[in-house]
N, C-alpha and C positions, 0 to 999 in steps of 0.2 A: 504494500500500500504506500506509495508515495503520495505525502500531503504536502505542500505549499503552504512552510508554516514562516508566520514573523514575530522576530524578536521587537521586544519592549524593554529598552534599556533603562536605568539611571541616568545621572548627570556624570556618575565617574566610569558610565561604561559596562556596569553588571550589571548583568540578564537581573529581570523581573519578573518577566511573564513571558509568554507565548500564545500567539493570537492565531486561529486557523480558518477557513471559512467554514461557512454554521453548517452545510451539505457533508462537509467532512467530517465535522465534532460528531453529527449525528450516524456519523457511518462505526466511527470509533465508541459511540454511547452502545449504539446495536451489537458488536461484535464483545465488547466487555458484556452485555448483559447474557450472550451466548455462552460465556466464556464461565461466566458465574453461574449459570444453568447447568452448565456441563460438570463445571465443580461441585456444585449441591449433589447434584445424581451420581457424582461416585460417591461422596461424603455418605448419604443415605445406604447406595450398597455394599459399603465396607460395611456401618452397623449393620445391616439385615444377616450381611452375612457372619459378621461377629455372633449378633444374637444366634442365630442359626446354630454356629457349631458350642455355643453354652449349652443351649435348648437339646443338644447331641449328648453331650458330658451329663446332663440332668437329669436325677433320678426322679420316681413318682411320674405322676400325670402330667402327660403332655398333652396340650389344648390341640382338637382336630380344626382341621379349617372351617367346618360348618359351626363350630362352636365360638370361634373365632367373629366370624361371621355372622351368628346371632348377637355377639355383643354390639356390635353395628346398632 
């Protein structure tokens, strides 16, 4: 992705900011929020599968999925 970005300096020459156009910030809002998406969803099936192999090791009752599913 090449952006067409400008700098915003001081008076002694260091950067402050950086200014891009709005079609671009919003291409870069889009792909971080994919990005964040795709993080959460491994984040969740790392737990699932965490929980998963507890739920393996665990002695007594294990909940079936319809009973799961009636707590709904």
């Amino acid at each position: 992705m090449k952006i067409a970005l400008q700098y915003v300096n001081d008076m002694n020459g260091r950067t402050n900011a950086v200014q891009l156009p709005l079609t671009e910030w919003e291409k870069v809002l889009n792909k971080l929020k994919k990005y964040e998406q795709a993080l959460k969803l491994k984040s969740d099936l790392k737990e699932a599968f965490e929980q998963v192999e507890s739920l393996k090791k665990a002695k007594g009752h294990k909940q079936t999925l319809n009973e799961f599913l009636n707590e709904l």
